[in-house]
C-alpha positions as CSV (number, residue, x, y, z in Angstrom):
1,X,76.1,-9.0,145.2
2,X,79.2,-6.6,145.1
3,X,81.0,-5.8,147.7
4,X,81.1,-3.0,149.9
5,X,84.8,-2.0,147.9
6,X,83.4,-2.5,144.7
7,X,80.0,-0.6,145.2
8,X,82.0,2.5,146.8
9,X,84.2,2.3,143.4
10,X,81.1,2.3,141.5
11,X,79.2,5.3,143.5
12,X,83.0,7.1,142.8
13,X,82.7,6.6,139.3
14,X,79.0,8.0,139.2
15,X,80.1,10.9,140.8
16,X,83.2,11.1,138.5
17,X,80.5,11.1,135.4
18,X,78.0,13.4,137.0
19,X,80.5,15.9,137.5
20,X,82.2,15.1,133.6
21,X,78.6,15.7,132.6
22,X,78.2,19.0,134.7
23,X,81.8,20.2,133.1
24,X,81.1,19.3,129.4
25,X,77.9,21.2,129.9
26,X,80.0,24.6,131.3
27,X,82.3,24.1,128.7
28,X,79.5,23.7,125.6
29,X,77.9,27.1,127.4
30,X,81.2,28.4,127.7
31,X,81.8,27.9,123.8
32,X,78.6,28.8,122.6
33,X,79.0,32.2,124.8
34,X,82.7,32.6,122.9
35,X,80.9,31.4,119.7
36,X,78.4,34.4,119.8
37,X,81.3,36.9,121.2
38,X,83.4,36.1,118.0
39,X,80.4,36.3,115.6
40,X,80.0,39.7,117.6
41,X,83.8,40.8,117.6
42,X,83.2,39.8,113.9
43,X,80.6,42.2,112.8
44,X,82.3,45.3,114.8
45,X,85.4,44.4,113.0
46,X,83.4,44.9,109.6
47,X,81.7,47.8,110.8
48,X,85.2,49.2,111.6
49,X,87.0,48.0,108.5
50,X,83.9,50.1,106.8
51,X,84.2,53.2,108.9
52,X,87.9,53.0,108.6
53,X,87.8,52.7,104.6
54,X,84.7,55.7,104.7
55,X,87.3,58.0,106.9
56,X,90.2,57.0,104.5
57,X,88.4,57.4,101.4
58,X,86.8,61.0,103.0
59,X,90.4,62.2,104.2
60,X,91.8,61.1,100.7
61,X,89.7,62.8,98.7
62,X,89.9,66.3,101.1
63,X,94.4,65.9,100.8
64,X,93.4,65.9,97.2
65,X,91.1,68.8,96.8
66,X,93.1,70.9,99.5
67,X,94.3,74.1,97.9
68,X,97.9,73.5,100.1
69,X,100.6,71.4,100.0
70,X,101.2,68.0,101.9
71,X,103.8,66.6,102.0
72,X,104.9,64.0,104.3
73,X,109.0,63.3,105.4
74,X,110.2,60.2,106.7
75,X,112.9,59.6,109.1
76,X,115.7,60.5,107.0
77,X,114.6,63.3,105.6
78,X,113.1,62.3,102.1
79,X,109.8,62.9,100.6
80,X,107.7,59.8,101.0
81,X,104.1,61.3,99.6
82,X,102.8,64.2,99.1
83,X,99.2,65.2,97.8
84,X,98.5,66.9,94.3
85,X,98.4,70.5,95.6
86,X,102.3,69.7,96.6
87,X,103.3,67.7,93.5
88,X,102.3,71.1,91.4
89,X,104.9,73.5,93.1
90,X,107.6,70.0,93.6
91,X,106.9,68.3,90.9
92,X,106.1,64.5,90.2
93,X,109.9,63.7,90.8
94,X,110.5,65.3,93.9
95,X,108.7,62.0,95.5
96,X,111.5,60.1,97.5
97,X,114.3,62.6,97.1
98,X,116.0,64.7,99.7
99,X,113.6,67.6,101.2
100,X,116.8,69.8,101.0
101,X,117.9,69.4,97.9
102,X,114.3,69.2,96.7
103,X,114.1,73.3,98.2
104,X,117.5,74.1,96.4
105,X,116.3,73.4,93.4
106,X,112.7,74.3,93.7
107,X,113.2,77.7,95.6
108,X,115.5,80.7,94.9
109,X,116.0,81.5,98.2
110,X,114.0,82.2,101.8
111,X,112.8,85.9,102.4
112,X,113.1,87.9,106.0
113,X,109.8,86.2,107.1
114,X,111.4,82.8,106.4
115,X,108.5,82.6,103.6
116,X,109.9,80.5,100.1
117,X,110.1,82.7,97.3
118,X,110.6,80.8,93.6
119,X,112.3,82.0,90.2
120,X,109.3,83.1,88.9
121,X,108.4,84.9,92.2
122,X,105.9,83.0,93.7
123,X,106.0,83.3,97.9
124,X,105.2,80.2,100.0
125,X,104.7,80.0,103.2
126,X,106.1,76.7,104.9
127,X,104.5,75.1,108.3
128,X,105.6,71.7,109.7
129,X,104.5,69.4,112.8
130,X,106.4,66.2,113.5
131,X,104.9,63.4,113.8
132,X,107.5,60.7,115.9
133,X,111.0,60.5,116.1
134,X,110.0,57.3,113.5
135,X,108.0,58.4,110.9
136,X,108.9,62.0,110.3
137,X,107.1,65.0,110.3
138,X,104.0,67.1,108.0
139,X,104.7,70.1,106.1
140,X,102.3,72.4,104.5
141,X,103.4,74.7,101.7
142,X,100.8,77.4,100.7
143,X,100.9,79.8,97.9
144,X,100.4,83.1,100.1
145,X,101.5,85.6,96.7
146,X,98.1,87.1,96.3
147,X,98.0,87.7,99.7
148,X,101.3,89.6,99.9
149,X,100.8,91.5,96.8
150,X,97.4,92.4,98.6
151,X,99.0,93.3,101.2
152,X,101.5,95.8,99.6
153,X,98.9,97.0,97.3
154,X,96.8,98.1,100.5
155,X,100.1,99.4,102.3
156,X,100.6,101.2,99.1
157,X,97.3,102.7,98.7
158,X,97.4,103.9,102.3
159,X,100.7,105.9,102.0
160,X,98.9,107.2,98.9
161,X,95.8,108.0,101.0
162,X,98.5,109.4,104.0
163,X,100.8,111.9,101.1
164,X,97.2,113.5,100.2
165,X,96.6,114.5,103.5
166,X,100.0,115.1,104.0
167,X,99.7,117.8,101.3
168,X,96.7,119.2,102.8
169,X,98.3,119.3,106.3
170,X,102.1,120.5,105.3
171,X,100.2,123.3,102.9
172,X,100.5,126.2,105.3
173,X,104.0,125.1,106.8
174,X,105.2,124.8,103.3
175,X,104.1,128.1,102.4
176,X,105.8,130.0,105.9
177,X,109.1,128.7,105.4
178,X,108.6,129.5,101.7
179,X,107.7,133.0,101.8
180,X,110.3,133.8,104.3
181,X,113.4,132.3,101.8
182,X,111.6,134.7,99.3
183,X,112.1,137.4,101.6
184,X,115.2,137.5,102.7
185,X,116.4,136.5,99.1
186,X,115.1,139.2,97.6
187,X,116.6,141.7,100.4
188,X,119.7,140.6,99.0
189,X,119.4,142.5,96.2
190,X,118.9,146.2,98.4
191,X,122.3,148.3,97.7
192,X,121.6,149.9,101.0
193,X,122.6,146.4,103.0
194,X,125.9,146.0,104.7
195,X,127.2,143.2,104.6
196,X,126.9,142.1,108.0
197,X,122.9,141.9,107.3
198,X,123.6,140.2,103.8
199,X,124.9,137.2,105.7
200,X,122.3,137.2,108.5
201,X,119.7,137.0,105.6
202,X,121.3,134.4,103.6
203,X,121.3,132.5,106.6
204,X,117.9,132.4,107.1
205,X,116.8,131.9,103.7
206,X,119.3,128.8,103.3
207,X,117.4,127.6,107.0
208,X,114.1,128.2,105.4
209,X,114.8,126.3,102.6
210,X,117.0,123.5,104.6
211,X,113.5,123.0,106.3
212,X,111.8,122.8,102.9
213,X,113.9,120.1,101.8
214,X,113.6,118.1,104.9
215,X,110.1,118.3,104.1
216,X,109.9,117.0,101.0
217,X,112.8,114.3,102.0
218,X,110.2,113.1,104.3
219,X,107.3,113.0,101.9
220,X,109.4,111.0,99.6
221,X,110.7,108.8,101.7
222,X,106.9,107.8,103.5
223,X,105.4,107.6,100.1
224,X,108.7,105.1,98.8
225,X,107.9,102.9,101.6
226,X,111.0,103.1,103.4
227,X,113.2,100.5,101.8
228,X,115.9,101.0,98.9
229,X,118.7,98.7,97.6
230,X,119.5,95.3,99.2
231,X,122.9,94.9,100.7
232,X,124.6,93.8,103.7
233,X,125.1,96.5,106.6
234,X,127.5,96.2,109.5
235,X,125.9,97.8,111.7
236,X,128.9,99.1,114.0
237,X,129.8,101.0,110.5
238,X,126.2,102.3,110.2
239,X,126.6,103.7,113.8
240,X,130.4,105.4,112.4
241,X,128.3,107.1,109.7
242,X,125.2,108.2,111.5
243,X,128.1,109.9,114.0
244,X,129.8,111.8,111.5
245,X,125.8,112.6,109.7
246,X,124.6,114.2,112.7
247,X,127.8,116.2,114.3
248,X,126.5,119.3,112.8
249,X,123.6,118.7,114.2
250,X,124.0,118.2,117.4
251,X,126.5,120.9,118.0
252,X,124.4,123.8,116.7
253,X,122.3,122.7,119.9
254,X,125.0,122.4,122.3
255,X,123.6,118.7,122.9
256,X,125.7,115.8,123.9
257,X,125.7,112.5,122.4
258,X,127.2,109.0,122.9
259,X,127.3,106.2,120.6
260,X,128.0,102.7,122.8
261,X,130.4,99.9,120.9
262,X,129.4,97.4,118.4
263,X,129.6,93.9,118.1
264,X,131.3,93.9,114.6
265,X,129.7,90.6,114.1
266,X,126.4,92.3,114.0
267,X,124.6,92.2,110.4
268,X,121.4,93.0,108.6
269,X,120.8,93.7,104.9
270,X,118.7,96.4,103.5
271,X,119.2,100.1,102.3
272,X,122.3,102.2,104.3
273,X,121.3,105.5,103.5
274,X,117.0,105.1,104.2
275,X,118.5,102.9,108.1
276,X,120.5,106.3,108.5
277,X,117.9,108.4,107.7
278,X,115.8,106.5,110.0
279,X,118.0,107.1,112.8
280,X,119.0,110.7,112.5
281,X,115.1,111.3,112.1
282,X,115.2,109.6,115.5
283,X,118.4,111.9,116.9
284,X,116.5,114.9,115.3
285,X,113.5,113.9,117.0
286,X,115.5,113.8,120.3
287,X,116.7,117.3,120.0
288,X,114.0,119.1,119.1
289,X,111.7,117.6,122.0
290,X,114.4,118.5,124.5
291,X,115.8,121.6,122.7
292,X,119.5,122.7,124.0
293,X,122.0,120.5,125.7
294,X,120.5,117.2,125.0
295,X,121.6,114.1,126.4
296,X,121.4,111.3,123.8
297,X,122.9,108.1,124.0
298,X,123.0,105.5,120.8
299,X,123.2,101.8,121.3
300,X,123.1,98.3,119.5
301,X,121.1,95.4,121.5
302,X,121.3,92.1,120.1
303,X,117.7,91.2,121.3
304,X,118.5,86.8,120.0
305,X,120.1,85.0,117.3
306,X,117.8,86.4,114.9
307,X,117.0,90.2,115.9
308,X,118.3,93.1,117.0
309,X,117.7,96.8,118.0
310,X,118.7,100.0,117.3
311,X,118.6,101.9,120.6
312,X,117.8,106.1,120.6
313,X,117.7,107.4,124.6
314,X,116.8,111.0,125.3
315,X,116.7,113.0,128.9
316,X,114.0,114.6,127.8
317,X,110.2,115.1,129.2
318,X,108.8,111.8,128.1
319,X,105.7,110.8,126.2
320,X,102.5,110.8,128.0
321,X,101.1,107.1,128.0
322,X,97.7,108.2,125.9
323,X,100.1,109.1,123.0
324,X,102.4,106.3,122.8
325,X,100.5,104.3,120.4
326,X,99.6,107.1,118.3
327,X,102.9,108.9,118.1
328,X,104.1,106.6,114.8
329,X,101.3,107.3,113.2
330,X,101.8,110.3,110.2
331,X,100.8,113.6,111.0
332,X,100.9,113.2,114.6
333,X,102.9,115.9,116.0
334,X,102.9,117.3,120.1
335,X,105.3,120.5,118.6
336,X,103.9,123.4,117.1
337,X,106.7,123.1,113.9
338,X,106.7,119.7,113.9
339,X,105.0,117.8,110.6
340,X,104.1,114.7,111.9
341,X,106.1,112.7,109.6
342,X,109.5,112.3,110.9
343,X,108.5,109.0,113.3
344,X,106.2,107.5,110.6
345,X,108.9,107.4,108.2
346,X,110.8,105.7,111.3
347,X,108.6,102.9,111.1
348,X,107.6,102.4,107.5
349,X,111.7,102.1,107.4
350,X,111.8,99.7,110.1
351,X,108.8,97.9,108.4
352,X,110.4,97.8,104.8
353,X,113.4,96.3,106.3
354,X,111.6,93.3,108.1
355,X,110.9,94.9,111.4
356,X,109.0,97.4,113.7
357,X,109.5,101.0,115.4
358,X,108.8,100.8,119.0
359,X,108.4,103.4,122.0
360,X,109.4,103.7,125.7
361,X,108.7,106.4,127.9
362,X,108.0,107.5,131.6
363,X,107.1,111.1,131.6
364,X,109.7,113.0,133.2
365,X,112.4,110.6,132.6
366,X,113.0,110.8,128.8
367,X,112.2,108.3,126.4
368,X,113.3,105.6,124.6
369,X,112.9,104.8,120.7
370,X,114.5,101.6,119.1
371,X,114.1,100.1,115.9
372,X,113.8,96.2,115.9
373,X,115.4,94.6,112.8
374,X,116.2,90.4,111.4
375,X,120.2,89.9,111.6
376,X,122.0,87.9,109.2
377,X,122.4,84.2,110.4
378,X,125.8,82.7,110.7
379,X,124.5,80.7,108.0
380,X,123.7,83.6,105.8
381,X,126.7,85.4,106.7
382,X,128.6,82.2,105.3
């Protein structure tokens, strides 16, 4: 018989084993539960591995049949792939070089829309998102030179449209100032006429014709387009000229004007003659709307690091807020001798040069015309 020691050692190690038994089973359910996860885990992991490859495979083959550019930096600035559409304006070798240097040798230079032009004169347009301060960024380079020779073809084609109804509308003011310079021209050859009279008629006839020319200038400059030679324009010197241009001018109609000081720093590039033109057609504007003793005042705004504006102030009687978005438009005239063209040649100017013609007015309070232009970079100007 055992003892009452040894039989509560044994009834111990019964309930020792019972509960070993009762763990080892938790444990084989536990692993046979983590054994069916994993086969589980398993077959999503295929599934994904798939789906992953499918996606890759799908985006690979649309990088390769997209019509623009990819082409992927890395940190420091080098090329580390690119898709075919990219390799064809790069090249195969541009793959691991220097973005920059790759654009130096690719590009001839960058136009006023910041657009890529090559030798052969092929525009790109260039559009980049970063990806992390680790791995780089995404640019996209697309060949937009159909679409801007579109473009100019259809801004072409509507001046061409505009001059044939120009002709149509400037007929019968042609045809007054013309048949009064015949007039007084040929009273000129009437013995009878003192000289006194002589004068008085050769003065009209040279006005008639003066507004004949201005005419035509007009028509010739909205058919051209508004843009000339290519060359660098201070503009505090543009503002010296367009003072001594329009002194005549403005003291035939005992006006007043004031031209504010320039930054000398201030630079664009395009045509001087067509920007002065642009700006006495402006003055000219201002005078005729207010008549005599018109206050004008002339300023440059540097609007950022990149633009600027041309600033024409008048005292005069405003535009009413119906017409301010048609009053660039040809033709459109509020004065009985006015043609119509003198503000649309204003903005296919500013347009040609990179920028826009814009209004302000209150009525009663005078009005303010600017033209917005792209200045020169310090970079450039290096």
């Amino acid at each position: 018989m055992l003892n009452d020691i040894e039989q509560s050692r044994l009834k111990e190690l019964e309930q020792a084993f019972e509960l070993f038994n009762a763990t080892s089973m938790q444990l084989t359910n536990a692993y046979d539960g983590l054994q069916e996860q994993v086969v589980h885990l398993q077959r999503q992991l295929v599934t994904s591995d798939q789906e992953k490859r499918r996606v890759s495979d799908h985006l690979s083959r649309l990088l390769n049949l997209l019509p623009v550019g990819v082409i992927v930096l890395n940190k420091q600035g080098q090329i580390s792939e690119m898709n075919p559409s990219a390799e064809l304006v790069l090249g195969a070798d541009a793959l691991g070089r220097d973005w920059d240097v790759v654009v130096l040798n690719v590009f001839l230079f960058a136009n006023d829309a910041g657009e890529l032009v090559t030798h052969d004169e092929r525009v790109y347009q260039l559009s980049e998102s970063s990806l992390d301060m680790v791995r780089g960024k995404i640019l996209l380079i697309q060949n937009v030179t159909s679409a801007r020779e579109l473009q100019a073809h259809v801004s072409r084609h509507q001046r061409l449209h505009s001059m044939g109804e120009m002709a149509a509308s400037l007929a019968h003011q042609i045809r007054t100032p013309l048949a009064s310079a015949l007039l007084y021209v040929s009273q000129l050859n009437t013995d009878k006429l003192n000289e006194e009279k002589r004068e008085k008629f050769v003065e009209k006839a040279l006005h008639s014709l003066n507004h004949l020319e201005g005419l035509v200038k007009d028509m010739l400059q909205y058919a051209r387009g508004g843009k000339g030679s290519e060359q660098r324009i201070e503009l505090s010197e543009l503002l010296e000229q367009l003072e001594k241009n329009v002194e005549t001018q403005v003291a035939c109609s005992d006006s007043r004007i004031l031209f504010a000081s320039v930054d000398k720093s201030l630079v664009v590039i395009g045509d001087k003659d067509i920007l002065l033109t642009a700006l006495q057609n402006l003055i000219g504007n201002a005078i005729d709307v207010v008549g005599q003793h018109a206050n004008i005042e002339v300023s440059v705004n540097k609007i950022s690091e990149k633009q600027v504006d041309l600033v024409v102030v008048d005292d005069g009687p405003g535009v009413e807020p119906e017409l301010l978005d048609k009053i660039f438009e040809p033709f459109f005239t509020s004065r009985a001798k006015g043609t119509g063209l003198g503000l649309a040649v204003v903005r296919a100017i500013a347009e040609a040069h990179g920028g826009e013609a814009w209004v302000k007015s209150i009525v009663g309070h005078g009005s303010r015309f600017g033209i917005r232009l792209p200045l020169m970079t310090v970079r450039e100007l290096e």
